[in-house]
ROVOSE-680132 format. One line per 3 residues: number of its first residue (from 0); their letters; for each residue x, y, z of C-alpha. Coordinates in nm, 4 decimals. Layout:
<nodes>
NUM = A = X,Y,Z | ... $
</nodes>
This chain:
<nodes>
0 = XXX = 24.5853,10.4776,3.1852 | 24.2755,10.2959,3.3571 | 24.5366,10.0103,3.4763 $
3 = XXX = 24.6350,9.9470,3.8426 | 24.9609,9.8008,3.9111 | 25.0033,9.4760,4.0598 $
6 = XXX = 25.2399,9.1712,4.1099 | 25.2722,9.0029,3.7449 | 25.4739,8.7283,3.5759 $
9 = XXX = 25.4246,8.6069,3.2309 | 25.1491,8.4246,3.1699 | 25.2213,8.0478,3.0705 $
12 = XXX = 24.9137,7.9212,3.0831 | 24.7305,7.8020,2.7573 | 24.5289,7.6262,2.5238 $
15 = XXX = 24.6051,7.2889,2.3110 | 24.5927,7.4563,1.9591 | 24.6845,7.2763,1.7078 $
18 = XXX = 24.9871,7.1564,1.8813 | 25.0577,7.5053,2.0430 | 25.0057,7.6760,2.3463 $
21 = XXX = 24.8860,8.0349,2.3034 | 24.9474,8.2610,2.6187 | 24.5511,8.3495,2.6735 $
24 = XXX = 24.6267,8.6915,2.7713 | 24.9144,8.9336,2.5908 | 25.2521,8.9536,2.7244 $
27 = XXX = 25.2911,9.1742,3.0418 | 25.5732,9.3347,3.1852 | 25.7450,9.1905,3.4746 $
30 = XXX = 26.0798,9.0885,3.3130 | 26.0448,9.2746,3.0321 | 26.0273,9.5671,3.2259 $
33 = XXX = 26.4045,9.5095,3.3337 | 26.5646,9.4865,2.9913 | 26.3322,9.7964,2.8310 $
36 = XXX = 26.3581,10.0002,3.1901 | 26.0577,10.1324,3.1319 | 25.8347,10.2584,3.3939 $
39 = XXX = 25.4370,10.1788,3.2787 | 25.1462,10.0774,3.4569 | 25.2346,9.7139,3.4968 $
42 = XXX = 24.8371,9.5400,3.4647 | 24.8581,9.6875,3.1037 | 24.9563,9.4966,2.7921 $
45 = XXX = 25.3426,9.5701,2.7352 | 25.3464,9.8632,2.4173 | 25.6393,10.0425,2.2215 $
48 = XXX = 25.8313,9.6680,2.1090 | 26.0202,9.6420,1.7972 | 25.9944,9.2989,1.6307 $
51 = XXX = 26.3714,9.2474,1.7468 | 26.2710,9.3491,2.1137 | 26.0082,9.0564,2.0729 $
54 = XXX = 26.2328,8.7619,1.9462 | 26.4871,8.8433,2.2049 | 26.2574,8.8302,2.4596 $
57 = XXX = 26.1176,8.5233,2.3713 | 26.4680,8.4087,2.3864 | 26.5290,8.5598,2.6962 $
60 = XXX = 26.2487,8.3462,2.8534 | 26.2632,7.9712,2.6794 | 26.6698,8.0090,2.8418 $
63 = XXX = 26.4695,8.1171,3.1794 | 26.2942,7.8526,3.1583 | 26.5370,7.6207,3.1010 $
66 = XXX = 26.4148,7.5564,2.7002 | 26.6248,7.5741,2.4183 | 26.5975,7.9211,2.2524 $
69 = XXX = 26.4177,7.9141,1.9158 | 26.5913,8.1875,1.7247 | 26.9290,8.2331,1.6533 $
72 = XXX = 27.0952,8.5812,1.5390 | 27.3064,8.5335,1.2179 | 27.4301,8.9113,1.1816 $
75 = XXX = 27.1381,9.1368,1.1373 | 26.9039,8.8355,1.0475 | 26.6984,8.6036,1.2745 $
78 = XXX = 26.7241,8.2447,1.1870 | 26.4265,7.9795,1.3609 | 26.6126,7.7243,1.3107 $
81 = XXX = 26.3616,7.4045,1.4043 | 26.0738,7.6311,1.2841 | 25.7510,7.4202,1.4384 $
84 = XXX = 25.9343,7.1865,1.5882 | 26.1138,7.4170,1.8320 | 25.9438,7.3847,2.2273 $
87 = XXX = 26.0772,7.7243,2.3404 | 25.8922,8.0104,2.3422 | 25.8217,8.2192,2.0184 $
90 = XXX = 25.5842,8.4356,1.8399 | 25.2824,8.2844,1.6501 | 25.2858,8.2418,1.2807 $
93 = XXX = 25.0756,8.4894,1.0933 | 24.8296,8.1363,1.0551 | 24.8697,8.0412,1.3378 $
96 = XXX = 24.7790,8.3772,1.4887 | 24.4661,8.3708,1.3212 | 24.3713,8.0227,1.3453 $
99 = XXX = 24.3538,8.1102,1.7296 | 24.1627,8.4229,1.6807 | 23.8994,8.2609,1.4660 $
102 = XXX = 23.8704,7.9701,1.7296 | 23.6145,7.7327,1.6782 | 23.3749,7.9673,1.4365 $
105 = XXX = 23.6290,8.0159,1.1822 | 23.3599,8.1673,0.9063 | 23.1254,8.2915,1.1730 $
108 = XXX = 23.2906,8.5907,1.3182 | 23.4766,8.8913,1.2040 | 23.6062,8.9355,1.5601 $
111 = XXX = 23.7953,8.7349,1.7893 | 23.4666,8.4747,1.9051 | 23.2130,8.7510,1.8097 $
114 = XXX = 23.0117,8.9598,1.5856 | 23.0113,9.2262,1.8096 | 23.3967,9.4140,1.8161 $
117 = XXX = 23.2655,9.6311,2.1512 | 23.2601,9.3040,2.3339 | 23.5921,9.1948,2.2424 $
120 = XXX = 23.8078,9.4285,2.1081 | 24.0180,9.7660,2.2680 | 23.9776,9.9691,1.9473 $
123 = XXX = 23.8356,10.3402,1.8495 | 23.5585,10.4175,1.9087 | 23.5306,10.1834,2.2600 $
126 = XXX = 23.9434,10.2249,2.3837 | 23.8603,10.6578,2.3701 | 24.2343,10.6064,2.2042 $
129 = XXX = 24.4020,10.4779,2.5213 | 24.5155,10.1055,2.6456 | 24.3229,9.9014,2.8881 $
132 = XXX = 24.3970,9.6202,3.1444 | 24.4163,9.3074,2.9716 | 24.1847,9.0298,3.0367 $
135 = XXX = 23.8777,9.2468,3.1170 | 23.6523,9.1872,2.7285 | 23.5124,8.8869,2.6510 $
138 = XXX = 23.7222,8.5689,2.5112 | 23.7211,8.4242,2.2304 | 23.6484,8.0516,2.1828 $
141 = XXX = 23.9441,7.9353,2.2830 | 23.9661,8.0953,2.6286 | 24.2055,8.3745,2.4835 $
144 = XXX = 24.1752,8.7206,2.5480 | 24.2699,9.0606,2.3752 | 24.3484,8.9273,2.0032 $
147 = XXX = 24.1640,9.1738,1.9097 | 24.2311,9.5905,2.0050 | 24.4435,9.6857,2.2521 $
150 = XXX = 24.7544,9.6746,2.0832 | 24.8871,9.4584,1.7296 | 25.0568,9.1968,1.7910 $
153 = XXX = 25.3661,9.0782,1.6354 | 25.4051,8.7248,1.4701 | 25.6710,8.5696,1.2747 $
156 = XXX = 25.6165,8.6511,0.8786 | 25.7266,8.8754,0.6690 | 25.4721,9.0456,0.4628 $
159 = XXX = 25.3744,8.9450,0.1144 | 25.1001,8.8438,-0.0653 | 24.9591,8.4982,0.0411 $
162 = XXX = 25.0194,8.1609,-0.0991 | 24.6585,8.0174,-0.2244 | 24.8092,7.6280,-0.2355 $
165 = XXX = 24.7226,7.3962,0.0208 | 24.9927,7.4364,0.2697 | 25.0333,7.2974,0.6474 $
168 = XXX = 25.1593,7.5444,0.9262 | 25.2981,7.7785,0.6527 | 25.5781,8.0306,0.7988 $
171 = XXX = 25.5357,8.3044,0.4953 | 25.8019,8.4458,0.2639 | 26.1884,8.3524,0.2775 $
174 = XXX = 26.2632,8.7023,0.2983 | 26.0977,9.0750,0.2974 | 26.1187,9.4185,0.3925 $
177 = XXX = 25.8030,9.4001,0.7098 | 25.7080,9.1708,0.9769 | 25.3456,9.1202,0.9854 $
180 = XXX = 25.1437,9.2708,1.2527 | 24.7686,9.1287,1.3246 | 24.4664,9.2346,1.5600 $
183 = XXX = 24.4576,9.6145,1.5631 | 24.5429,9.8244,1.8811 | 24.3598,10.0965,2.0516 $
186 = XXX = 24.4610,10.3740,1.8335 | 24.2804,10.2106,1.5243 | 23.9506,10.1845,1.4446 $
189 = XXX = 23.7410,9.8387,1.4628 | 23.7958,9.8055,1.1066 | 24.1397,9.7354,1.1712 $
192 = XXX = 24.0841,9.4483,1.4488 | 23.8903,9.1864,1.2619 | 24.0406,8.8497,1.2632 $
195 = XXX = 24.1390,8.8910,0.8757 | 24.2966,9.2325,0.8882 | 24.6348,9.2176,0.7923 $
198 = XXX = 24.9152,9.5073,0.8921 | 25.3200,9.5446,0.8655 | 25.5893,9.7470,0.9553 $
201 = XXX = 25.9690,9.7659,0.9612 | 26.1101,9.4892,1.2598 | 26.3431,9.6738,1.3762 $
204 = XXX = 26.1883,10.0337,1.4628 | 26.1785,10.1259,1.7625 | 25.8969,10.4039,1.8393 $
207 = XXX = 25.6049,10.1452,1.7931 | 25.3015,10.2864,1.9815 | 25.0648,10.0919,2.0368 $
210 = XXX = 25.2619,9.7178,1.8948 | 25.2987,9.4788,2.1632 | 25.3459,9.0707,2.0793 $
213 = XXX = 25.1717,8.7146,2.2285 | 25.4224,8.4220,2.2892 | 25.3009,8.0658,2.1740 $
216 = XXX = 25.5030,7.7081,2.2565 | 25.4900,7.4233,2.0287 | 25.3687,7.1192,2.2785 $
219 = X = 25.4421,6.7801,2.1372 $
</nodes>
């Protein structure tokens, strides 16, 4: 809905973050489209992705583009085995994820780069409950686009409560039962899309409306 379809690729293009490279807008659906067959107005952000569907994409593209892959697939679990080090594609830690949203006003804003979540953010009341073409709020600080509404986005924790010690790019628990999902979606009200908002779910469902993901690359 309220998206025109056009030629797309993946978007590669990014900021220096902290030693990654955040896609500035979320993933779209040119290749995706082939492996999910799924027939959806291609200018809107990709919707309805498991966790898996996510990590094997990202797979799927760092071996397109001729990177080593950064997760490997030990039975039913996902190993990343170089964790930061890694320079194929991946999703964002749940700090890194919000590092990026919070962009250079870290204590300022309670949205992505603003006060305001109607001038960033895809959520209820603004999205009327339906997606939008990506790209068309505001940005944030950092150039990036969407981290807020529209659909959650997938990084790599699992849920649990957060360590308080001084840690440097943390990757969360060991183990758990949820991956962590961050930024709200258009089904949710702007409560729900503040930079701080946390959210989970099981990885591996598959009926996830309104869950898309962001790929990041570590640049060294």
């Amino acid at each position: 809905p309220n998206c025109t379809e056009k030629e797309l690729e993946i978007l590669r293009e990014g900021n220096n973050i902290n030693s990654t490279a955040m896609a500035k807008s979320i993933a779209k659906l040119e290749r995706f489209k082939e492996e999910r067959k799924k027939n959806i107005s291609l200018s809107c952000p990709v919707d309805n992705v498991s966790w898996i569907d996510a990590i094997r994409f990202a797979n799927q593209l760092s071996s397109m583009s001729q990177l080593k892959p950064c997760y490997v697939f030990n039975g039913a679990d996902v190993v990343w085995v170089e964790e930061h080090k890694c320079q194929g594609y991946r999703l964002p830690t749940e700090a890194e994820w919000e590092y990026a949203a919070r962009s250079q006003n870290p204590d300022t804003f309670r949205f992505p780069g603003n006060t305001l979540p109607t001038e960033v953010s895809w959520s209820k009341p603004k999205s009327q409950g339906i997606y939008h073409p990506i790209g068309v709020l505001q940005p944030n600080g950092f150039g990036i686009y969407d981290m807020s509404g529209n659909v959650w986005e997938w990084v790599w924790d699992w849920y649990g409560p957060y360590d308080y010690a001084r840690q440097r790019d943390p990757t969360g628990p060991k183990s758990g039962l949820e991956k962590i999902k961050r930024g709200g979606s258009y089904l949710f009200p702007q409560t729900e899309a503040t930079v701080s908002r946390r959210s989970s779910i099981n990885p591996i469902m598959k009926k996830n409306e309104g869950i898309g993901f962001r790929l990041v690359r570590t640049i060294q």
